[in-house]
N, CA, C and O of each residue as an XYZ file, in Angstrom:
768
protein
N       4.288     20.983      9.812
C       4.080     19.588     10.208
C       4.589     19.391     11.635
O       5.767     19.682     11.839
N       3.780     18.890     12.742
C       4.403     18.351     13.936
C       5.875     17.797     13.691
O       6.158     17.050     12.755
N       6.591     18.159     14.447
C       7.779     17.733     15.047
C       7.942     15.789     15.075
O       8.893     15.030     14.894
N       6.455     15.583     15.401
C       6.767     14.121     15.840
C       6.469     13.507     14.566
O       7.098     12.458     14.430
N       5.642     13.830     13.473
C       5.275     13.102     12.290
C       6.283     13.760     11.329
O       6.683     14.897     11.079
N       6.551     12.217     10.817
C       7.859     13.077      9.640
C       7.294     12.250      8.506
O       7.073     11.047      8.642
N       7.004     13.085      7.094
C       7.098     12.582      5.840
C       7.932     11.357      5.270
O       9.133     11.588      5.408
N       7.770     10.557      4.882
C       8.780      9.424      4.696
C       8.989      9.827      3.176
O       8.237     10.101      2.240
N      10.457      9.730      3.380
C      11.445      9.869      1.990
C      12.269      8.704      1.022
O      12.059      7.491      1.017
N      13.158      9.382      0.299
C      13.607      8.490     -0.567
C      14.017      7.225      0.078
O      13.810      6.034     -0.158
N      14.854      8.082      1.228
C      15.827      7.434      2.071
C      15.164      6.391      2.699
O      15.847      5.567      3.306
N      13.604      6.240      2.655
C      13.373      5.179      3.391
C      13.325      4.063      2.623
O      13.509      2.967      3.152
N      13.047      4.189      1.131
C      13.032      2.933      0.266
C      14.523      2.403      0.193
O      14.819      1.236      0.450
N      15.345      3.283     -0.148
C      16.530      2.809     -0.733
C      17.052      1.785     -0.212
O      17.180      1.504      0.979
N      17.536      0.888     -1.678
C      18.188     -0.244     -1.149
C      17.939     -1.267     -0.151
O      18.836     -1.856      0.452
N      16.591     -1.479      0.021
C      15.966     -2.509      0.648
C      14.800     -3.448      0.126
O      13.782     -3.110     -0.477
N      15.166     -4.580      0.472
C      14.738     -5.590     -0.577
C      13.256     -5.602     -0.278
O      12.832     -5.005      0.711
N      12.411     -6.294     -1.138
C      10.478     -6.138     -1.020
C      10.308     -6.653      0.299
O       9.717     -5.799      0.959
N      10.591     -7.784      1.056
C       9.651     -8.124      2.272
C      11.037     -7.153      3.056
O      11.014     -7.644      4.185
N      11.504     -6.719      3.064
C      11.708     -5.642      4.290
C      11.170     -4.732      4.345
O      10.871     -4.264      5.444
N      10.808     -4.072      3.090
C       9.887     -2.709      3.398
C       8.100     -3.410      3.554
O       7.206     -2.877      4.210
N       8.007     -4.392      2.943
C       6.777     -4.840      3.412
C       6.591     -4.776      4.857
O       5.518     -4.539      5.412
N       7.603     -4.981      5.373
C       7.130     -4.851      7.069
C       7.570     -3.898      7.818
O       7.227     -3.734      8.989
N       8.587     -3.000      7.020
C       8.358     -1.590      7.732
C       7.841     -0.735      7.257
O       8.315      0.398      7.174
N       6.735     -1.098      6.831
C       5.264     -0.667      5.966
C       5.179     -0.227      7.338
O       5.598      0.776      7.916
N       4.372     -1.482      7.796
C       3.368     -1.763      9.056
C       3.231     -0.489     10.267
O       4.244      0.200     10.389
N       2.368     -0.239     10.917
C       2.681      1.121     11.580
C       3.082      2.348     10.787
O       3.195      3.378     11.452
N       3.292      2.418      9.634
C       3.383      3.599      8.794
C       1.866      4.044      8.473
O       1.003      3.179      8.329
N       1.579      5.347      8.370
C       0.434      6.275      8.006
C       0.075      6.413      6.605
O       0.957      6.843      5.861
N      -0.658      6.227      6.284
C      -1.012      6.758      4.250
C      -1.915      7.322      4.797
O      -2.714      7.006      5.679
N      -1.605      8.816      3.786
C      -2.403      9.708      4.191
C      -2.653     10.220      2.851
O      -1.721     10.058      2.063
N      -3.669     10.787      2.422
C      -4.078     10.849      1.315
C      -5.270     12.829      1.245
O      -6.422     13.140      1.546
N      -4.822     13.104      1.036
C      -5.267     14.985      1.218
C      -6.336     14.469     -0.024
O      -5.679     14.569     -1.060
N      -7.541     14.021     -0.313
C      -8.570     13.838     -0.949
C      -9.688     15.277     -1.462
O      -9.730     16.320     -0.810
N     -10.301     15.095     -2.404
C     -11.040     16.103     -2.595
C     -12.006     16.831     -1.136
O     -12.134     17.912     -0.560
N     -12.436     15.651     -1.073
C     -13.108     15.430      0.270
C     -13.094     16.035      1.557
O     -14.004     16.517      2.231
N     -11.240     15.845      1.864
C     -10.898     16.110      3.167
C      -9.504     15.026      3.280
O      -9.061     14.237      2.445
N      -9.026     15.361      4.707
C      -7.905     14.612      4.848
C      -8.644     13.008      5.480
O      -9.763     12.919      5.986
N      -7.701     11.910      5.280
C      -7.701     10.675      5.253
C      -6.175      9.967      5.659
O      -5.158      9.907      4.968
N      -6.400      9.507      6.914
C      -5.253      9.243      7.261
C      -5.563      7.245      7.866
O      -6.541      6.951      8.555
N      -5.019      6.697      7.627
C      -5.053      4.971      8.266
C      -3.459      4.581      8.573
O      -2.449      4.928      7.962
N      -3.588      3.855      9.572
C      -2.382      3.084      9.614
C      -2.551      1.569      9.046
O      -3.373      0.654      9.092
N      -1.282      1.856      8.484
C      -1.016     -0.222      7.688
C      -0.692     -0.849      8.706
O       0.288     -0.753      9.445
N      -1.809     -1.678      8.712
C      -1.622     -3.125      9.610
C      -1.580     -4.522      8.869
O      -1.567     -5.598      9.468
N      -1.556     -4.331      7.062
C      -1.368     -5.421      6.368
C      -0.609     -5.281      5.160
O      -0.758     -4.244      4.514
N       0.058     -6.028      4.818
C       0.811     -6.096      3.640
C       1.247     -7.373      3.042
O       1.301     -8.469      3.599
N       1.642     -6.978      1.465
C       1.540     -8.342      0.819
C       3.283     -8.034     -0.194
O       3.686     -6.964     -0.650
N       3.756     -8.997     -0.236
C       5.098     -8.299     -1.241
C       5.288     -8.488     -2.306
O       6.105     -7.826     -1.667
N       5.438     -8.705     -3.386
C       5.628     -8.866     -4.744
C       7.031     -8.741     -5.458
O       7.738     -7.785     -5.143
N       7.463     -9.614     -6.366
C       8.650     -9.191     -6.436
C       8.659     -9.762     -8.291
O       7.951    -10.706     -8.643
N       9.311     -9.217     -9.001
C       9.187    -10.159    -10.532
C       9.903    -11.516    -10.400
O       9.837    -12.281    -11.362
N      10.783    -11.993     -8.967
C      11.254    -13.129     -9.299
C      10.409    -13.998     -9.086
O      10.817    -15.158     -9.146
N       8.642    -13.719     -8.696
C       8.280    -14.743     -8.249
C       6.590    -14.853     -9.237
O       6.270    -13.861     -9.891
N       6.153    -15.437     -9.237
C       5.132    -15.846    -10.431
C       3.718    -15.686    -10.102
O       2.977    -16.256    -10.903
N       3.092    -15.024     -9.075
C       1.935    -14.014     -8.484
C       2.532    -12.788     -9.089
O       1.824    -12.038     -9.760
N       3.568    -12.587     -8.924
C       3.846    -11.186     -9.438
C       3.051    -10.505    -11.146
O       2.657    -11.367    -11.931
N       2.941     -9.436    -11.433
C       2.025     -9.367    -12.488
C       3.240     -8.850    -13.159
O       3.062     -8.720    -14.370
N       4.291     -8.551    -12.793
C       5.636     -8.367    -13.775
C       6.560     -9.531    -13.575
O       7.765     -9.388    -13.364
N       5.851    -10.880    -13.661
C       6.890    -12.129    -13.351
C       7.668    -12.367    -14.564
O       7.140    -12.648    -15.640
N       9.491    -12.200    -14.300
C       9.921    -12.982    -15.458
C      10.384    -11.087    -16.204
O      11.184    -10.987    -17.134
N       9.871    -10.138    -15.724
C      10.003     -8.678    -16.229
C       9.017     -8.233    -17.383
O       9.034     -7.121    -17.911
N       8.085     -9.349    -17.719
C       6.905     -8.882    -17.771
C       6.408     -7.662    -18.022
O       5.488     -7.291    -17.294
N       6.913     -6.700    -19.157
C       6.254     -5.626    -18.972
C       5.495     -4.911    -20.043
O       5.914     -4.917    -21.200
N       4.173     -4.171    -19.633
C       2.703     -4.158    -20.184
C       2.292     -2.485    -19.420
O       2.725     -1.844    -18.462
N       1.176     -2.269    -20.518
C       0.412     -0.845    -19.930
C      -0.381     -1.430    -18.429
O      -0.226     -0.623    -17.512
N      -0.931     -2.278    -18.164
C      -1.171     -2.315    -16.922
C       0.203     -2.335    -15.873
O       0.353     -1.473    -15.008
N       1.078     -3.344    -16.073
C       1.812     -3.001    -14.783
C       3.483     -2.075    -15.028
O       4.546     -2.102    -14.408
N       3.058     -1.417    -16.091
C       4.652     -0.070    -16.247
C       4.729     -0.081    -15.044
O       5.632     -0.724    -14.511
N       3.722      0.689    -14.224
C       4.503      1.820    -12.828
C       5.285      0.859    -12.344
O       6.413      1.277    -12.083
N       5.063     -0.616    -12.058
C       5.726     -0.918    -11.152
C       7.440     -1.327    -11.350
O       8.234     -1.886    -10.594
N       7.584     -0.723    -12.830
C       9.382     -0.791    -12.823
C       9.799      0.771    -12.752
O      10.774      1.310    -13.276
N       9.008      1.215    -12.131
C       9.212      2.904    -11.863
C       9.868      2.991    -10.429
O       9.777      2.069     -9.619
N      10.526      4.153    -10.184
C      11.155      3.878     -9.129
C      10.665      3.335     -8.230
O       9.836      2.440     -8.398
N      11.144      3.833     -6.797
C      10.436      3.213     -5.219
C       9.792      4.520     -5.203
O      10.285      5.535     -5.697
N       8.252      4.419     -4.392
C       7.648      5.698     -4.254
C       6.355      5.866     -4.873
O       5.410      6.427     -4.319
N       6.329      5.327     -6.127
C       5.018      5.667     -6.720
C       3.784      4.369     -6.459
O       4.044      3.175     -6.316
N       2.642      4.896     -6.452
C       1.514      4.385     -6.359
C       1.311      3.245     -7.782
O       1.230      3.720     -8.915
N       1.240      1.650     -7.536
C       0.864      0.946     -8.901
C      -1.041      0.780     -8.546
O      -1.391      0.207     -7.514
N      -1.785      1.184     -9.243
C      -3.221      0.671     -8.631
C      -3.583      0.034     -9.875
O      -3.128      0.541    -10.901
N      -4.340     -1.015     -9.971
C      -4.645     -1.977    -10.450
C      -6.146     -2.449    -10.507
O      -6.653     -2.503     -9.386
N      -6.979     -2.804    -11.546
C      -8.556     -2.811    -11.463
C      -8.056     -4.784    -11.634
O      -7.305     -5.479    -12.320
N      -9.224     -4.976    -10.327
C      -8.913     -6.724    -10.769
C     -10.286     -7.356    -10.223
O     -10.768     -7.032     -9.138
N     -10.938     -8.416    -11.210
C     -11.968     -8.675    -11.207
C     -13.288     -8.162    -11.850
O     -14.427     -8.625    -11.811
N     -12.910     -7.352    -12.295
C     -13.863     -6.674    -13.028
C     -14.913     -5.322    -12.203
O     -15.851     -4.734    -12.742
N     -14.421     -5.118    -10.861
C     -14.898     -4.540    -10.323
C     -13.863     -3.835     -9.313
O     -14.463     -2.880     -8.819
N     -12.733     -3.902     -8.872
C     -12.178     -3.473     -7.238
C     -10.847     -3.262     -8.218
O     -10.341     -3.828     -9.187
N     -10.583     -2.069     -7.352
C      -8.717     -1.262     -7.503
C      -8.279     -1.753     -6.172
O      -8.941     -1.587     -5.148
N      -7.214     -2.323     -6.225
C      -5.915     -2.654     -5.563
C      -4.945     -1.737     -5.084
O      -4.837     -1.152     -6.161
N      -4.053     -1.060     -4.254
C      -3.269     -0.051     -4.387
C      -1.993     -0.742     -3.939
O      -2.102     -1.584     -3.048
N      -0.825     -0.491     -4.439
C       0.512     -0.942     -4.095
C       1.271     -0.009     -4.408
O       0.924      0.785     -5.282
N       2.560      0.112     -3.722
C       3.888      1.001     -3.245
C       5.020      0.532     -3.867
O       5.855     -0.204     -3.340
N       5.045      0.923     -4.893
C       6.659      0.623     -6.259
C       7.694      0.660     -4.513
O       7.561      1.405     -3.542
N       8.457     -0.243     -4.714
C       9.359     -0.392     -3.777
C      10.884     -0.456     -4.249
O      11.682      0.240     -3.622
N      11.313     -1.181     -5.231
C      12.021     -1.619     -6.111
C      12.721     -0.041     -6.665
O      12.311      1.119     -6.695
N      14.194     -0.864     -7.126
C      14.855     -0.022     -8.123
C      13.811      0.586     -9.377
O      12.654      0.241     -9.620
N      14.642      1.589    -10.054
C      13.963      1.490    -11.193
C      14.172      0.502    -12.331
O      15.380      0.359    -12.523
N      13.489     -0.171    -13.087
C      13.125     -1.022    -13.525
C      13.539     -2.389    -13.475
O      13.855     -3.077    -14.446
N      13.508     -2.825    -11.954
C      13.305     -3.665    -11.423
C      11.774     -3.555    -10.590
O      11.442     -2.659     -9.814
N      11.159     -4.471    -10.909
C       9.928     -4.874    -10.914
C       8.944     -5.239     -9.302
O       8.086     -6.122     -9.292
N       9.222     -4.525     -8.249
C       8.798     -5.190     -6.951
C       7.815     -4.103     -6.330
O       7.831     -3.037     -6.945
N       7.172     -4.148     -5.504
C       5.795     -3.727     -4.763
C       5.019     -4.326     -3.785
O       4.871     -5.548     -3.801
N       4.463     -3.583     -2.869
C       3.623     -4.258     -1.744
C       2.462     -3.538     -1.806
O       2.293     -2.327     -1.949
N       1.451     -4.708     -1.642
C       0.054     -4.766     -1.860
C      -0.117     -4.305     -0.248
O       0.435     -4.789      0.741
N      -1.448     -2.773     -0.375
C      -1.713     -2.781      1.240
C      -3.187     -3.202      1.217
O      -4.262     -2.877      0.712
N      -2.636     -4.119      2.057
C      -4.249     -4.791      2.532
C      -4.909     -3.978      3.492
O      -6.081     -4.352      3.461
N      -4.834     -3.405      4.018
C      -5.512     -3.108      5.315
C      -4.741     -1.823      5.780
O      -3.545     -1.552      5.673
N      -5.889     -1.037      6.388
C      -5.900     -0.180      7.532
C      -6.408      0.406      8.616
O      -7.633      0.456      8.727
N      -5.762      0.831      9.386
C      -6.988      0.983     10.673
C      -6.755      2.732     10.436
O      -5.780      3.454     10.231
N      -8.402      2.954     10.611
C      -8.639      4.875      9.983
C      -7.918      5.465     11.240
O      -7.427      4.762     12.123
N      -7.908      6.821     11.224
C      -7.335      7.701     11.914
C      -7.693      8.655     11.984
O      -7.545      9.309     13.017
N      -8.337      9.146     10.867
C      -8.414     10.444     10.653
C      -9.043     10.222      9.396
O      -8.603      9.453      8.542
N     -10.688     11.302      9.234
C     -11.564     10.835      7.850
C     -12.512     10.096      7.276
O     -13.107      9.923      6.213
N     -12.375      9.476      9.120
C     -13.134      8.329      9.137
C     -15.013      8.366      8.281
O     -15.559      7.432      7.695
N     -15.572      9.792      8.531
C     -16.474      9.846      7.989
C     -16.643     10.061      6.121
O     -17.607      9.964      5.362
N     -15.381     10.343      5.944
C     -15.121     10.460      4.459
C     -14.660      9.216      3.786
O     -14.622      9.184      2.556
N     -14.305      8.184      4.506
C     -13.974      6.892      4.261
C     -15.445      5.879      4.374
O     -15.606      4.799      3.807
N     -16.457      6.613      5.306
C     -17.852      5.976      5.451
C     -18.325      6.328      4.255
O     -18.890      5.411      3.658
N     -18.283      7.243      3.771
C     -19.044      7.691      2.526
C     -18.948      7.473      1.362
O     -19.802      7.486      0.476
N     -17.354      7.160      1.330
C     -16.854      6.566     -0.094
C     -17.266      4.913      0.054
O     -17.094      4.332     -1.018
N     -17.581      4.364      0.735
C     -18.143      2.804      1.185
C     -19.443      3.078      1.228
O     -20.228      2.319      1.797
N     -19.756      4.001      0.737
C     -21.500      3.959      0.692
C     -22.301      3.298      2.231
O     -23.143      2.401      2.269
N     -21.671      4.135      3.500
C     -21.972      3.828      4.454
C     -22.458      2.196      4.978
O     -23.514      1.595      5.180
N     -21.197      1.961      5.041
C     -20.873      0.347      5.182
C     -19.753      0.190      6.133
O     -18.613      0.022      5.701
N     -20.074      0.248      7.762
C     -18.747      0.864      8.487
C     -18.427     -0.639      8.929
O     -17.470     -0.516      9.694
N     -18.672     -1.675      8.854
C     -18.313     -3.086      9.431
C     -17.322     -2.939      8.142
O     -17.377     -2.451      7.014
N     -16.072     -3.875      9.231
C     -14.786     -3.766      8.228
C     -14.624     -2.515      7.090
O     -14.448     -2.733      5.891
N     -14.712     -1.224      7.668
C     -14.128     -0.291      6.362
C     -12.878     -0.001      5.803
O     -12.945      0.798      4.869
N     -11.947     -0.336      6.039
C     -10.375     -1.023      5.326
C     -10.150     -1.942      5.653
O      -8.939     -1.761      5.781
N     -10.355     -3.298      6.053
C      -9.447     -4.190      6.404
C      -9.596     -5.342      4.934
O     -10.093     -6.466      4.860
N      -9.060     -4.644      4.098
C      -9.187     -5.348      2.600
C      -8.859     -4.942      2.093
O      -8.779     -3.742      2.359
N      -8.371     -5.341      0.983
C      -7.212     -4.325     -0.282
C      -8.460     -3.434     -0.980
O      -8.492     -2.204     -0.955
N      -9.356     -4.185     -1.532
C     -10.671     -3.688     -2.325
C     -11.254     -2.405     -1.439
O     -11.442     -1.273     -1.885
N     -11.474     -2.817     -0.185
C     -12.786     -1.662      1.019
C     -11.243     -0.309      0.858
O     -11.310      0.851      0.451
N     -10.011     -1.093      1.365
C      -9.268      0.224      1.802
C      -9.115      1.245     -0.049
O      -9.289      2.464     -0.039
N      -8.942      0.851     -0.773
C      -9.083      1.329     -2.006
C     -10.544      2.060     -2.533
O     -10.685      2.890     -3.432
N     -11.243      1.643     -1.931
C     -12.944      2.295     -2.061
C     -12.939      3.812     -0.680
O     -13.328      4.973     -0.808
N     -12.394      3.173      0.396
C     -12.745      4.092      1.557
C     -12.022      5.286      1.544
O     -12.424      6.265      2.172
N     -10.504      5.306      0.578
C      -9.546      6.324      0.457
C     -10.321      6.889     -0.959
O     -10.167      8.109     -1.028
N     -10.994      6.428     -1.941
C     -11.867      6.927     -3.076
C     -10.410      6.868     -4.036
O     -10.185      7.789     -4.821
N      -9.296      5.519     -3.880
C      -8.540      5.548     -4.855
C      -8.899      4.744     -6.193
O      -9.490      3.668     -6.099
N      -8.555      5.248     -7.386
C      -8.713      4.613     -8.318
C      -7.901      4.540     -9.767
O      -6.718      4.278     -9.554
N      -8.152      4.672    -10.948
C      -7.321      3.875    -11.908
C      -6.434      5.637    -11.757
O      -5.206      5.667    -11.683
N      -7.085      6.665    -11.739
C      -6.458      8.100    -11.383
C      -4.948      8.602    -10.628
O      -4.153      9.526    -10.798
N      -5.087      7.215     -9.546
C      -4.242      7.498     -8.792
C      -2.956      6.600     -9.280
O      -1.981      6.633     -8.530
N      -2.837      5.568    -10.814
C      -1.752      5.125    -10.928
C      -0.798      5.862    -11.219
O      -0.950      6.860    -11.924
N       0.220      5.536    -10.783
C       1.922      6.484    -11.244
C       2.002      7.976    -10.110
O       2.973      8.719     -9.968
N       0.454      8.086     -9.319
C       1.607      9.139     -8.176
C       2.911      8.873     -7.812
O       3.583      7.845     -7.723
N       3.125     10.159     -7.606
C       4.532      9.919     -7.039
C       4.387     10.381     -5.570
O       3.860     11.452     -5.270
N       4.863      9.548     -4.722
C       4.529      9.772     -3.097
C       5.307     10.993     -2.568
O       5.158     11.863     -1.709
N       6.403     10.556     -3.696
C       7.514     11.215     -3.187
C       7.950     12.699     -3.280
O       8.792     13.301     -2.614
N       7.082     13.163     -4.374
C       6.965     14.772     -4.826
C       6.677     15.170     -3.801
O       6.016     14.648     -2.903
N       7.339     16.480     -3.898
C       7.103     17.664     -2.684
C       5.536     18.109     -2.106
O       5.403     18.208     -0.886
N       4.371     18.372     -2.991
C       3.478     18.317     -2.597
C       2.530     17.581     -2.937
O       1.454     18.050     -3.309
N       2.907     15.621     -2.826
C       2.456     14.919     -3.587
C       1.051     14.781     -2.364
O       1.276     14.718     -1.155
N      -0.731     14.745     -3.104
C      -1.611     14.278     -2.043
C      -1.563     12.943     -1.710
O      -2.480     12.522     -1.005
N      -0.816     12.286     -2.013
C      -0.825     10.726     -1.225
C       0.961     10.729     -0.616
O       1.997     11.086     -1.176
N       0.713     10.202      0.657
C       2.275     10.097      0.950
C       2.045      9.031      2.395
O       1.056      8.703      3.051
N       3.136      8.798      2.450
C       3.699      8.050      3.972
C       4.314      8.663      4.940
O       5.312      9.367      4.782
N       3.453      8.309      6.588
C       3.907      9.185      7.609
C       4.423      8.213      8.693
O       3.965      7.131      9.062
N       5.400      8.838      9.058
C       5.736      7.697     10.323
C       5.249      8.956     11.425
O       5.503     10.147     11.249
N       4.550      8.432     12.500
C       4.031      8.782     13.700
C       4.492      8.051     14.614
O       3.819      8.005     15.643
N       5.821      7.211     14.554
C       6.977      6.369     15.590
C       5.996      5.016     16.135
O       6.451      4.371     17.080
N       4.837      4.650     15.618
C       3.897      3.305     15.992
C       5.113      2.471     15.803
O       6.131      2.698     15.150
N       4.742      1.379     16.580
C       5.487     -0.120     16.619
C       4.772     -1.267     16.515
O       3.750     -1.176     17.195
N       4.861     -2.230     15.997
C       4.517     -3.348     15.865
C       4.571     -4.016     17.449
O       5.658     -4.219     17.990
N       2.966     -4.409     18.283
C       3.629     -5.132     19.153
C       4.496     -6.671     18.715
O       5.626     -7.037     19.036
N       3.423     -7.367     17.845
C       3.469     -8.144     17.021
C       3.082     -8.866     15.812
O       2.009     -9.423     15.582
N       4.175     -8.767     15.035
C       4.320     -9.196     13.586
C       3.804    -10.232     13.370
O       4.343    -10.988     14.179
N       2.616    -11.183     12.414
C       2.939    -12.174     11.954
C       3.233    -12.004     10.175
O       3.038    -11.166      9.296
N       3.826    -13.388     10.322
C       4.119    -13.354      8.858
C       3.215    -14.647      8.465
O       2.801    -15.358      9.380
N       2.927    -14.935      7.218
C       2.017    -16.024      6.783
C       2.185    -16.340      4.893
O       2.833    -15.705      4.061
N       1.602    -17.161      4.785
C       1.116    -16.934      3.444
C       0.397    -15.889      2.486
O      -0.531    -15.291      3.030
N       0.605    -15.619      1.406
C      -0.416    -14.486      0.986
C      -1.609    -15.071      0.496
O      -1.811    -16.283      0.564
N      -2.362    -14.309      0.035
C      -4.004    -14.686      0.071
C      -4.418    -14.658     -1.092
O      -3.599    -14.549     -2.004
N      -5.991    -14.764     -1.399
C      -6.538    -14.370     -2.725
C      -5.916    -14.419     -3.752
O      -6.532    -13.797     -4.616
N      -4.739    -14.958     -4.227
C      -3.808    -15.961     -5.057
C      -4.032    -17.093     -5.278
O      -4.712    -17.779     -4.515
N      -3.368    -17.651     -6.662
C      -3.555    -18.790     -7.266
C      -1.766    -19.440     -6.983
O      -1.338    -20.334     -6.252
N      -1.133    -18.559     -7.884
C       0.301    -18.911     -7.810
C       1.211    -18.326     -6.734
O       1.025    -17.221     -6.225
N       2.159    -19.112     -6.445
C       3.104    -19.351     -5.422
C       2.540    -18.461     -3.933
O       3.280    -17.649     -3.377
N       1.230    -18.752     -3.464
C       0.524    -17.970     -2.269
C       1.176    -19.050     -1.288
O       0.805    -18.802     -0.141
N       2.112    -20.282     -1.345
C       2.442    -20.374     -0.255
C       3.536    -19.765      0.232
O       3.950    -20.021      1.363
N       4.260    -18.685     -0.765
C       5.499    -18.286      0.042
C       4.903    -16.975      1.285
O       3.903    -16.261      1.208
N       5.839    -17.036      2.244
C       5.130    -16.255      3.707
C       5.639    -14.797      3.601
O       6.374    -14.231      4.409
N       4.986    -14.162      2.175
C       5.117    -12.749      2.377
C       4.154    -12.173      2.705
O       4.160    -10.980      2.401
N       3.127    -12.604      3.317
C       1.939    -11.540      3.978
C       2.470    -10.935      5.362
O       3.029    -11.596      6.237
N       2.259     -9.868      5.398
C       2.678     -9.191      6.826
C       1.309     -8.949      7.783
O       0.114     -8.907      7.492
N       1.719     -8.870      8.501
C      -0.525     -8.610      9.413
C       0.451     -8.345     11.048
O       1.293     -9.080     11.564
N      -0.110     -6.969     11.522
C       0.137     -7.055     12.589
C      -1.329     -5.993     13.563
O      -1.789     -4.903     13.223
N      -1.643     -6.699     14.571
C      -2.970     -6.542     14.978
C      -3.322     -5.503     15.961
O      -4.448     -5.024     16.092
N      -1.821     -5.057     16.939
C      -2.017     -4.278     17.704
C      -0.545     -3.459     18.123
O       0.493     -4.102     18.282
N      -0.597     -1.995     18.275
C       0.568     -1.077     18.046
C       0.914     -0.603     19.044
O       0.393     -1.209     19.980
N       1.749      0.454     19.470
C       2.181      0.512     20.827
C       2.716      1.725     20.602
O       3.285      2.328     21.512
């Protein structure tokens, strides 16, 4: 592995609460070693989740065969089918069985880009900038619940490549019914 890209570890979850790692998401790499080929995007969106709050799908501790992973440690992949059609992908952040995760909305490709066209059934206007497209364009699905990022030769993981946020906004979250006015959406538009 280059010198300059380092695998992100335990050490990066630990002990940090959901909207902090929600935003030092941002500028982090998911990279995903696919049947396909390699697939690499940077997060430029994120959403946070936590069980104290009632969007959460483990609100209250809530717990069910759809959302186990997410009282699994920090590290593993929760993916989620919602609507009857689209997988979701989120990042167990949280202790173990404490209940928290961030939804990635968005990415800008990097690397794969033509293997991300193909899994979108060649549809290149907006091909991640959506929880649904980036979950179609990486070809993740109900398969990929409970990876562990964090295994030694796990194919999905997080890379820091030292990107920076020029600037952060924070906002409301979206495509929610309940408590979408609290300002855990992260969105940042351009890196440095």
């Amino acid at each position: 592995m280059n010198a300059a890209l380092k695998k992100l570890d335990e050490s990066f979850f630990s002990q940090k609460p959901v909207l902090e790692l929600a935003r030092s998401l941002l500028g982090k790499v998911l990279v995903y070693h696919s049947p396909s080929g390699l697939i690499k995007g940077i997060i430029n969106e994120t959403e946070a989740y936590s069980q104290n709050e009632e969007s959460c799908h483990a609100f209250g501790g809530r717990r069910g065969k759809r959302n186990e992973v997410m009282f699994w440690r920090a590290g593993h992949l929760y993916v989620y089918f919602t609507y009857g059609m689209h997988y979701c992908i989120n990042i167990v952040t949280g202790a173990e069985n404490q209940a928290e995760a961030v939804l990635i909305r968005s990415v800008i490709p990097l690397e794969g880009r033509d293997i991300m066209l193909l899994n979108r059934k060649g549809r290149a206007k907006n091909l991640s900038d959506g929880p649904a497209k980036l979950a179609m364009a990486y070809g993740f699905d109900k398969t990929h619940n409970g990876v562990d990022m964090l295994a030694q030769n796990a194919a999905v993981y997080l890379e820091d490549q030292g990107l920076q946020a020029k600037k952060i906004d924070q906002t409301e979250r979206i495509g929610i019914s309940r408590a979408k006015n609290l300002p855990w959406r992260f969105v940042v538009k351009d890196f440095f």
